[in-house]
N, C-alpha and C positions, 0 to 999 in steps of 0.2 A: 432596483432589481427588476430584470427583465422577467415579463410572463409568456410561458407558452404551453398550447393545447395539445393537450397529446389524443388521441383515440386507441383506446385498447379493447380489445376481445370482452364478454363477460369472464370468461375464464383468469385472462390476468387479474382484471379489475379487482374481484374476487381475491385473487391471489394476496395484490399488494394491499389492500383493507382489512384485510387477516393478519399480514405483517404489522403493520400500524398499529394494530390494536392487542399484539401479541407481544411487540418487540419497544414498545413503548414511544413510537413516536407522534407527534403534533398531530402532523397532517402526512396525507400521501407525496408529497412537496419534497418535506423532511424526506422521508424514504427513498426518493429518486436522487434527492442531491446525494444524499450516502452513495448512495450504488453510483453515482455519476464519479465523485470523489475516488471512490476506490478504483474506478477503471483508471483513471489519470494517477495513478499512484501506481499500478499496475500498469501501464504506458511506460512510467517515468523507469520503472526498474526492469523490464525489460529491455529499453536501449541504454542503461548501463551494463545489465548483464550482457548484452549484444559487440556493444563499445569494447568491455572486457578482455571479451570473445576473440576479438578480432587485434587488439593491441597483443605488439610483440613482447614477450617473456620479457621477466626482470630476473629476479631472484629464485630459484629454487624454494617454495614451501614446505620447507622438513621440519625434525623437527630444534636444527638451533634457529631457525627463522620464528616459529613460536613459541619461543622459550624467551628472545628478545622481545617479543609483542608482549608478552605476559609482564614481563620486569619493566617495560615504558610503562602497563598499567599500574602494578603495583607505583611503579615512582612516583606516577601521578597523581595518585591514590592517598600520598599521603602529603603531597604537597598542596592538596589543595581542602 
């Protein structure tokens, strides 16, 4: 694992030491990977919802299109 130094304000500092010890993690370490993790997770679904966005129409979403969704889960559901 790589390390690196950060410099924060007193006010963050503050901030994420309060988290830590509120939120129950190890170290301040811990708390930056969460918050690091969530952004790249929050990355990652934005250019699918982007991607989305931009691909051309399939199917009409009514509702015998989720009444098929519901009956693949149901089937599924009991197949496995």
């Amino acid at each position: 694992m790589s390390t690196m130094n950060i410099s924060l304000p007193d006010a963050l500092k503050s901030f994420v030491d309060e988290q830590v010890s509120q939120r129950g993690y190890g170290t301040s370490s811990e708390y930056v990977r969460e918050l690091i993790r969530k952004d790249q997770d929050r990355v990652h679904l934005r250019g699918l919802l982007l991607a989305g966005a931009s691909s051309e129409p399939t199917a009409p979403a009514d509702d015998a299109y989720f009444e098929e969704l519901r009956n693949r889960l149901r089937k599924a559901s009991t197949q496995g």
